[in-house]
N, C-alpha and C positions, 0 to 999 in steps of 0.2 A: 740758338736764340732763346728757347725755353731755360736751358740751364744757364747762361751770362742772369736772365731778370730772375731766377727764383734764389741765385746766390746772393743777389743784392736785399732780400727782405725784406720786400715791397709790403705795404699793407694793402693794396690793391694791385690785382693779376688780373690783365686781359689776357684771354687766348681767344683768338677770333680764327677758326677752323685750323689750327698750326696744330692739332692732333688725327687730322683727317689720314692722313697717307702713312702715316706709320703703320708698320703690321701687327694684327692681335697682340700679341705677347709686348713688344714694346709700348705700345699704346696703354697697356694694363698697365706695365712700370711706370711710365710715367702718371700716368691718371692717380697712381695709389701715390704718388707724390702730393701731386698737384693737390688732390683731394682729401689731404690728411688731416683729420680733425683737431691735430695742434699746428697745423700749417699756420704761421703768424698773419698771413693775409685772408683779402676776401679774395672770391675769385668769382669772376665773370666770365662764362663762357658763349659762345656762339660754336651753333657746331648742328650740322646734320645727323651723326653718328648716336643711334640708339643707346649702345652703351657706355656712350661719354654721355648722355644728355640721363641716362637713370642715377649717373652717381647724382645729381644735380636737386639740391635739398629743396630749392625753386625753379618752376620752367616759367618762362614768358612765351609765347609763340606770337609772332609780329606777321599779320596778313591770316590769308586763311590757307593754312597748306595743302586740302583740296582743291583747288581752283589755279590754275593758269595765269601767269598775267595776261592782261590782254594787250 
């Protein structure tokens, strides 16, 4: 799914958690894609994962990730 939308030269890329499960080493490969500073798009990401969310030049955090819903 990743590589069909990133051969198409989107100027905007969702990834909404679709780097979660991959392992270390693959997830690096792609992330140095995804996140490459002549990459023709933007890119929006959603994602738990520390080291996807540090390549990310802005974070937004939506709720408070201390707290539970109730």
């Amino acid at each position: 799914m990743i590589a069909r939308a990133v051969l198409t030269r989107p100027r905007l890329l969702l990834i909404d958690r679709a780097l979660e499960d991959f392992d270390p080493p693959a997830r690096e490969r792609i992330a140095d894609l995804l996140f490459a500073p002549d990459a023709p798009w933007t890119l929006f990401v959603v994602s738990e994962r520390e080291d996807v969310l540090a390549r990310c030049g802005r974070r937004i955090t939506l709720g408070d990730p201390d707290r539970s819903p109730l």
